[in-house]
Biopython code that builds the backbone (N, CA, C, O; Angstrom):
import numpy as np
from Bio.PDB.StructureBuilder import StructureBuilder

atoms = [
    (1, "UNK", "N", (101.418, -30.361, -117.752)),
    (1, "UNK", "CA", (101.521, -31.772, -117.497)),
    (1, "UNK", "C", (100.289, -32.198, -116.717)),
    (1, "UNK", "O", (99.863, -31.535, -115.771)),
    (2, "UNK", "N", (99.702, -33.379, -117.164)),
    (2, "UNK", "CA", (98.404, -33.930, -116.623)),
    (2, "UNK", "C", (98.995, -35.376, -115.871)),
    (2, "UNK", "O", (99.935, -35.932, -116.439)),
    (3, "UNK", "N", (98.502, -35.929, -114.718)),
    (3, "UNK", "CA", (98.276, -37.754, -114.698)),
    (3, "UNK", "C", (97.177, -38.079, -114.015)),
    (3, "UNK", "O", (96.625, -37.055, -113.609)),
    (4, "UNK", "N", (96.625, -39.043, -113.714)),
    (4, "UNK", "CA", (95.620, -39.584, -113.819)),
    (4, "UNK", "C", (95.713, -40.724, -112.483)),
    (4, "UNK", "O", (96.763, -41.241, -112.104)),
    (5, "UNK", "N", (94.865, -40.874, -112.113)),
    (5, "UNK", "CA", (95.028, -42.176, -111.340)),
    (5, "UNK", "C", (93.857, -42.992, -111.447)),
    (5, "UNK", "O", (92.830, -42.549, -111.962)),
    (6, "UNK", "N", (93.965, -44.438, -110.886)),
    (6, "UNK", "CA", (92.453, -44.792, -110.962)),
    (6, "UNK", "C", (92.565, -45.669, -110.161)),
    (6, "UNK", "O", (93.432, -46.530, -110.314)),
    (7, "UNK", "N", (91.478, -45.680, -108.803)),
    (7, "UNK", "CA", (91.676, -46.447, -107.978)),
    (7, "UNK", "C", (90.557, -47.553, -107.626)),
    (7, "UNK", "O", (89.373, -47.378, -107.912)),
    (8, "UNK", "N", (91.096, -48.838, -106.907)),
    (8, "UNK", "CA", (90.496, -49.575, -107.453)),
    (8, "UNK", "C", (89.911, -50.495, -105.843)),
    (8, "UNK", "O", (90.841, -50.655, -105.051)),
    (9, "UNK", "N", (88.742, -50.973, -105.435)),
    (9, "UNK", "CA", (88.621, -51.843, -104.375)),
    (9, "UNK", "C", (89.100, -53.191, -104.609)),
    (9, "UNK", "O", (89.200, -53.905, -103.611)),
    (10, "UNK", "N", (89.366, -53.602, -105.564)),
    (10, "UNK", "CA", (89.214, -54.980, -105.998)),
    (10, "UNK", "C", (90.866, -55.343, -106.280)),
    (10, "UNK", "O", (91.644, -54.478, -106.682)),
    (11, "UNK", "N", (91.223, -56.568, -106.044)),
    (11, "UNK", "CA", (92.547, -56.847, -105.816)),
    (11, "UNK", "C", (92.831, -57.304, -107.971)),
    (11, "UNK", "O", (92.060, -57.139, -108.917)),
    (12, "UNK", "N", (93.940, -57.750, -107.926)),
    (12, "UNK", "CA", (94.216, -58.046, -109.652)),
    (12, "UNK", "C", (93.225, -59.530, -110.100)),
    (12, "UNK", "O", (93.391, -60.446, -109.295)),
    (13, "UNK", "N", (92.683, -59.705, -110.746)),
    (13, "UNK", "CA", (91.876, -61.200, -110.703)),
    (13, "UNK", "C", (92.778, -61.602, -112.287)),
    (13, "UNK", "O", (93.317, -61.009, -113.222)),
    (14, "UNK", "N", (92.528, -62.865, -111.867)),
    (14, "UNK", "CA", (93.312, -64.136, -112.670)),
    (14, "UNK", "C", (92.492, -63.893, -114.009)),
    (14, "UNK", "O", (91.278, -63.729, -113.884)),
    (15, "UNK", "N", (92.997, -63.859, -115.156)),
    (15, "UNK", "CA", (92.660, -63.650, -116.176)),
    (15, "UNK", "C", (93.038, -65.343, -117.016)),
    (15, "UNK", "O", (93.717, -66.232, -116.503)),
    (16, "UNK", "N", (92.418, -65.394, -118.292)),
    (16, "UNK", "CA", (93.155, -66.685, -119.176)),
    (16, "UNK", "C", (94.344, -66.367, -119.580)),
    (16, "UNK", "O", (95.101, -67.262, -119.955)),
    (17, "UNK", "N", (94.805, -64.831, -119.587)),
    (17, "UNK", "CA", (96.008, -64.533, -120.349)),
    (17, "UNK", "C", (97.074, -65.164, -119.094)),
    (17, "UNK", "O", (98.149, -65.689, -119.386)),
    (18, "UNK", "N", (96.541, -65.003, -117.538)),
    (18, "UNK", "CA", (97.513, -65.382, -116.647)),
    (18, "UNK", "C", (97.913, -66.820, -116.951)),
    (18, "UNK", "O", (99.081, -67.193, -117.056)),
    (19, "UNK", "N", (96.908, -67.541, -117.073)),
    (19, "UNK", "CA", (96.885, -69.201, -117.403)),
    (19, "UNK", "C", (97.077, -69.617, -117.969)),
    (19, "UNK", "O", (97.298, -70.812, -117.772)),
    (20, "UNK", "N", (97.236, -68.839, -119.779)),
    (20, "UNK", "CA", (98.189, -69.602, -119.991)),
    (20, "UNK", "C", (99.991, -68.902, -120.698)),
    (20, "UNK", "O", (100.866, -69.050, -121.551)),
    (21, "UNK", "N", (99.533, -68.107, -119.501)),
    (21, "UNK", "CA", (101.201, -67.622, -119.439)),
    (21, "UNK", "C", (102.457, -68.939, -118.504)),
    (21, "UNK", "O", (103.653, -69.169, -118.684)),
    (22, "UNK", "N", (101.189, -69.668, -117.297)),
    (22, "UNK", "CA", (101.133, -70.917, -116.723)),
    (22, "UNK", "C", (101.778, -72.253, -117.290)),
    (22, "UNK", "O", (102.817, -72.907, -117.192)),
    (23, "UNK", "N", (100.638, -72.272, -117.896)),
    (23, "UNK", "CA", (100.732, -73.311, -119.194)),
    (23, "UNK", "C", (101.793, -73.372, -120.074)),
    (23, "UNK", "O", (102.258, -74.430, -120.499)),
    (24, "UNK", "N", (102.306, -71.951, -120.442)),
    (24, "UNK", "CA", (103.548, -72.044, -121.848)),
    (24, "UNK", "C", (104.668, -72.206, -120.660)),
    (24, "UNK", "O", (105.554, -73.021, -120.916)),
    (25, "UNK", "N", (104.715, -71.802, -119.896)),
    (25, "UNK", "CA", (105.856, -71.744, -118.844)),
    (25, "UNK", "C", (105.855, -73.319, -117.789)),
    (25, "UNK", "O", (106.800, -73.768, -117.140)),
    (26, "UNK", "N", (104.922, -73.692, -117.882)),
    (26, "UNK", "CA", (105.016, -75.554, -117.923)),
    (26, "UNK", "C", (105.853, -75.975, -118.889)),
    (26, "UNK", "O", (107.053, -76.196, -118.726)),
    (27, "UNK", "N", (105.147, -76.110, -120.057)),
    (27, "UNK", "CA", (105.218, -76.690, -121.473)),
    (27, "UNK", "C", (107.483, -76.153, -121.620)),
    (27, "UNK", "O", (108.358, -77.018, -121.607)),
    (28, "UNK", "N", (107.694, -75.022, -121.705)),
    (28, "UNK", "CA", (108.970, -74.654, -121.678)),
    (28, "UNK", "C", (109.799, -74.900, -120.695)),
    (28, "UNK", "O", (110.983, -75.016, -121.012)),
    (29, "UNK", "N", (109.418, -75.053, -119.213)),
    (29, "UNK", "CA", (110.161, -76.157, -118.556)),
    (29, "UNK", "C", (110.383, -77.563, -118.920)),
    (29, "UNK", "O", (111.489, -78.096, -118.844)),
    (30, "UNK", "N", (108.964, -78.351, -119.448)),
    (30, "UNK", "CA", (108.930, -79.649, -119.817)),
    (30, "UNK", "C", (109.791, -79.737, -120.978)),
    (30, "UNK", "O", (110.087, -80.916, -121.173)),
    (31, "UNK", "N", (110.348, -78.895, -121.889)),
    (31, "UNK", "CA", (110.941, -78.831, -123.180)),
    (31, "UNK", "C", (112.424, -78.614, -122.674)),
    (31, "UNK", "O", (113.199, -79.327, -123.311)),
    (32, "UNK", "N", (113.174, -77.671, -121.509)),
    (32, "UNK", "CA", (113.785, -78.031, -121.388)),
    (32, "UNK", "C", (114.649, -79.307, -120.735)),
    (32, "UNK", "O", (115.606, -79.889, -121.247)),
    (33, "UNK", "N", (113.989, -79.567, -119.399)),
    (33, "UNK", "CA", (113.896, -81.310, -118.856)),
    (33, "UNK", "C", (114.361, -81.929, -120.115)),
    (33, "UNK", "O", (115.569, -82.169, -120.129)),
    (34, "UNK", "N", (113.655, -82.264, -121.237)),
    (34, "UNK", "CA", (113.475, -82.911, -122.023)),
    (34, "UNK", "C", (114.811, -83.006, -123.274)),
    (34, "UNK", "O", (114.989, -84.022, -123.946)),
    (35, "UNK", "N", (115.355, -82.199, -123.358)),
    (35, "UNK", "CA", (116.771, -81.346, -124.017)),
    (35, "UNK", "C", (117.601, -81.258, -122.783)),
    (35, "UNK", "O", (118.754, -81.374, -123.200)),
    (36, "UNK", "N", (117.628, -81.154, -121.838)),
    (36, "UNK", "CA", (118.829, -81.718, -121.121)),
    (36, "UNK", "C", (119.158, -82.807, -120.350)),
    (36, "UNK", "O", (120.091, -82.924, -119.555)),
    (37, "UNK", "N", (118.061, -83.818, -120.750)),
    (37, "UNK", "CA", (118.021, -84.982, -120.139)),
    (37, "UNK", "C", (118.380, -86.231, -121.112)),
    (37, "UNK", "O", (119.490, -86.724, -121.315)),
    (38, "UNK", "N", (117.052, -86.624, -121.687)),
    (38, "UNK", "CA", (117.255, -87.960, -122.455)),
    (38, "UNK", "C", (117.474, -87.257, -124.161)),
    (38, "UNK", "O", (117.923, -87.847, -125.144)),
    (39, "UNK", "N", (117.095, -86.149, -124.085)),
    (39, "UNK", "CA", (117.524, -85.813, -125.954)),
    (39, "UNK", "C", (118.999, -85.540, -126.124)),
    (39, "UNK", "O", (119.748, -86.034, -126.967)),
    (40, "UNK", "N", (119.308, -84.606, -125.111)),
    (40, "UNK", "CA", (120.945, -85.006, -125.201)),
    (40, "UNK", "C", (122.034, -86.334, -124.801)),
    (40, "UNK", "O", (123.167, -86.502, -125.253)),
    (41, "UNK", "N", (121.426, -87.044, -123.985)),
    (41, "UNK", "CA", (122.104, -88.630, -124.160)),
    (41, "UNK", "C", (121.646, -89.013, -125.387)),
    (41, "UNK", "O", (122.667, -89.320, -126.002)),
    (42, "UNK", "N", (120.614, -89.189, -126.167)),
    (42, "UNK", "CA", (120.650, -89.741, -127.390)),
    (42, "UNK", "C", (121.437, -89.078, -128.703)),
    (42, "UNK", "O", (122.006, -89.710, -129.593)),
    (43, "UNK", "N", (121.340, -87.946, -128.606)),
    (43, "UNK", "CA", (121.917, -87.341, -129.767)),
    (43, "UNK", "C", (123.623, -86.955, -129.839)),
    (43, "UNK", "O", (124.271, -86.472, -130.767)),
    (44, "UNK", "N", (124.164, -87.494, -128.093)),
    (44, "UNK", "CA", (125.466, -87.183, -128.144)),
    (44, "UNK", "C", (126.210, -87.869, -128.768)),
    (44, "UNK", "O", (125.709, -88.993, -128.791)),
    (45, "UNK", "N", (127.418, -87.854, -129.466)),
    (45, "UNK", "CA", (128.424, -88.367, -130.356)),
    (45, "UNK", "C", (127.979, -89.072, -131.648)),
    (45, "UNK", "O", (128.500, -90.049, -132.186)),
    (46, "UNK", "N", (126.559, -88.139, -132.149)),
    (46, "UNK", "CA", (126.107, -88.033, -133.667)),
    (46, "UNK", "C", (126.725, -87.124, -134.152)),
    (46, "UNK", "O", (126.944, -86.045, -133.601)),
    (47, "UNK", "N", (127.202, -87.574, -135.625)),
    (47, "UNK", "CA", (127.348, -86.377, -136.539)),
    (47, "UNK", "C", (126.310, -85.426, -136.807)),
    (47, "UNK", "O", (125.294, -85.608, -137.477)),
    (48, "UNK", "N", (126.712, -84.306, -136.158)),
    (48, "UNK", "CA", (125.400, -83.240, -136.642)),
    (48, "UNK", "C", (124.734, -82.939, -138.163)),
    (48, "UNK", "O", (123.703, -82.378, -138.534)),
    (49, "UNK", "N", (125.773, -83.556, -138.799)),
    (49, "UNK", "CA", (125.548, -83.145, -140.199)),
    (49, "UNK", "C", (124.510, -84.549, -140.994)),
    (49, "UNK", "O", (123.758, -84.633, -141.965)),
    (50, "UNK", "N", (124.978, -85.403, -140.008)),
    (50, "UNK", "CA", (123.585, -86.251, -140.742)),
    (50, "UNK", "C", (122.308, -86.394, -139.688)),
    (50, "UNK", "O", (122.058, -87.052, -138.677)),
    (51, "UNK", "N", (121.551, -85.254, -140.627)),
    (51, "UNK", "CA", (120.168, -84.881, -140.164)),
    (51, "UNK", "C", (119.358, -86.167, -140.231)),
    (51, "UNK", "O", (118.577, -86.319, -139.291)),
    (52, "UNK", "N", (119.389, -87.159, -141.193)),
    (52, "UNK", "CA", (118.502, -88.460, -141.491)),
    (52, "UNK", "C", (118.420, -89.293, -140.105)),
    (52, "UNK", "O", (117.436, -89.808, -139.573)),
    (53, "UNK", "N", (120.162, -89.248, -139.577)),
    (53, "UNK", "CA", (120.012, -90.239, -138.520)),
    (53, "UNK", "C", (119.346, -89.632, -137.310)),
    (53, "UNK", "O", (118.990, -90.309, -136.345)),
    (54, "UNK", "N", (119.164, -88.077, -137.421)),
    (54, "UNK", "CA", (118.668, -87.703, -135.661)),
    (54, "UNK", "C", (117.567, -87.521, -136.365)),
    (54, "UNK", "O", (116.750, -87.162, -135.517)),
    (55, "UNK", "N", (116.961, -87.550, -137.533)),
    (55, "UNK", "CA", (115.279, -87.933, -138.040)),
    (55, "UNK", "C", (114.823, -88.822, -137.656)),
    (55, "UNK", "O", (113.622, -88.906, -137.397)),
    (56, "UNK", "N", (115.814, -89.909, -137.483)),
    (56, "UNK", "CA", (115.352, -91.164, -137.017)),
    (56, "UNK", "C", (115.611, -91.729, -136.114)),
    (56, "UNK", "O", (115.322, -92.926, -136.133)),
    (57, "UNK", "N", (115.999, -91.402, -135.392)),
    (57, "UNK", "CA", (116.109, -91.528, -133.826)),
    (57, "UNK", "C", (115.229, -90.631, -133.307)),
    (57, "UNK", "O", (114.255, -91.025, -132.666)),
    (58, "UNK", "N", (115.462, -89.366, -133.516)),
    (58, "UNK", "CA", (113.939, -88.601, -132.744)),
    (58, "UNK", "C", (112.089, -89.278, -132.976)),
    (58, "UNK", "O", (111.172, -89.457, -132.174)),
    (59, "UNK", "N", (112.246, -89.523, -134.730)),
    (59, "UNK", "CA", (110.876, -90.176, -135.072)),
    (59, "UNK", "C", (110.809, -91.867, -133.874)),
    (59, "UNK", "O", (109.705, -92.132, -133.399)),
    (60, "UNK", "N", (111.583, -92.477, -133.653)),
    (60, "UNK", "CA", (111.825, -93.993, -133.142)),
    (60, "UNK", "C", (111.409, -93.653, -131.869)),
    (60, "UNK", "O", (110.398, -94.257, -131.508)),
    (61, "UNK", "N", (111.987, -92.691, -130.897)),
    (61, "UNK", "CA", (111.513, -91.883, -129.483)),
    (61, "UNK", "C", (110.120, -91.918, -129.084)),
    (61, "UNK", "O", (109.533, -92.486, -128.164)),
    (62, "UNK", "N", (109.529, -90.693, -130.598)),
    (62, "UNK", "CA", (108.276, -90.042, -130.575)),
    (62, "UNK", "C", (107.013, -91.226, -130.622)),
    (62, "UNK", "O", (105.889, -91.314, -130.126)),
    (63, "UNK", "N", (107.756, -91.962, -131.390)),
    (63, "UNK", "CA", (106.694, -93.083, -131.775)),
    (63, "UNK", "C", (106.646, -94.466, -130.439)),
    (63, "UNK", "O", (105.961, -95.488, -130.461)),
    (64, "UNK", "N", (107.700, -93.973, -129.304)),
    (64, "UNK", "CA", (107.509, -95.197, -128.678)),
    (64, "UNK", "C", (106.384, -95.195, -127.588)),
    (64, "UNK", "O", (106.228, -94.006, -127.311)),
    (65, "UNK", "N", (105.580, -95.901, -126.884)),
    (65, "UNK", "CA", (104.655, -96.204, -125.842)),
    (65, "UNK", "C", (105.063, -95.291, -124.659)),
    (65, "UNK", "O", (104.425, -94.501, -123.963)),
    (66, "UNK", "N", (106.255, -95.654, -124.682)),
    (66, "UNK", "CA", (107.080, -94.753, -123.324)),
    (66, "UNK", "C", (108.091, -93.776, -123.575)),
    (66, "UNK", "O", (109.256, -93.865, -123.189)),
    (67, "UNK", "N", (107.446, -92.549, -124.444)),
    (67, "UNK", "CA", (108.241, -91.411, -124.853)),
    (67, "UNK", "C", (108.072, -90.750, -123.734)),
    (67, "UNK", "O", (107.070, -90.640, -123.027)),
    (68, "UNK", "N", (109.356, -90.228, -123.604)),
    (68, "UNK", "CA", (109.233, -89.816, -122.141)),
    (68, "UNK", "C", (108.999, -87.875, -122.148)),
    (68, "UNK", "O", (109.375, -86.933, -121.450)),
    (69, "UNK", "N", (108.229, -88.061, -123.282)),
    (69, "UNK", "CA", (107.417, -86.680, -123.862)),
    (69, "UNK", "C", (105.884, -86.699, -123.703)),
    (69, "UNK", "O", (105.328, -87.547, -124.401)),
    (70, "UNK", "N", (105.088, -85.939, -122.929)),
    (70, "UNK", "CA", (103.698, -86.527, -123.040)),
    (70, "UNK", "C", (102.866, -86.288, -124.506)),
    (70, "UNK", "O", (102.551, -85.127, -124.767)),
    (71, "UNK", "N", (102.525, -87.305, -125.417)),
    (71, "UNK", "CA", (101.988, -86.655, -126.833)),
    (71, "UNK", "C", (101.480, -85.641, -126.767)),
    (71, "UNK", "O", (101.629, -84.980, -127.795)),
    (72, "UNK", "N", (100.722, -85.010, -125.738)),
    (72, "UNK", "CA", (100.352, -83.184, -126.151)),
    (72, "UNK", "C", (101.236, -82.383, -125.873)),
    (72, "UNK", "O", (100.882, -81.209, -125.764)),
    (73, "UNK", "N", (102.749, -82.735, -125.653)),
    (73, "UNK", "CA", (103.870, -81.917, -125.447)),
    (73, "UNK", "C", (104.597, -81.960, -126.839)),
    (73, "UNK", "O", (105.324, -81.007, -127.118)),
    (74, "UNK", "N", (104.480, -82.826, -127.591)),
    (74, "UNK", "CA", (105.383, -83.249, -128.898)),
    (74, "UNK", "C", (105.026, -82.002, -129.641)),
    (74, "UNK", "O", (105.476, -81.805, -130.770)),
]
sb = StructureBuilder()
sb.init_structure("model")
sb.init_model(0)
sb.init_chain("A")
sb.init_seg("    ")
for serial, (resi, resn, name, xyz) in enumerate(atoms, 1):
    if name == "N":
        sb.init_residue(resn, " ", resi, " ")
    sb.init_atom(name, np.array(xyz, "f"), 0.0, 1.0, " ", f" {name:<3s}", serial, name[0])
structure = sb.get_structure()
């Protein structure tokens, strides 16, 4: 049996992979906020089965001035 070690002066440095591990873990908080806030008051006491009407209510949302989604979150 062999192991190895490797030692190091330098502490862990911030990589892009850290940032945007950051970033998706923003973005997936903001997605949930977003699904347990105003997407489920709108979509409550729809028939799930008609997909057209939550097509169009989600498209009516997405498309308004004050989606309360930021467009690079959509």
């Amino acid at each position: 049996m062999s192991s190895a070690v490797v030692s190091s002066h330098f502490g862990p440095k911030e990589t892009s992979l850290d940032w945007n591990t950051q970033v998706r873990a923003d973005h997936v908080m903001t997605a949930v906020q977003w699904i347990n806030e105003p997407l489920n008051n709108l979509l409550k006491g729809l028939n799930p089965r008609d997909q057209s009407e939550v097509d169009h209510i989600l498209s009516d949302v997405t498309t308004q001035e004050e989606c309360p989604v930021p467009a690079d979150r959509l």
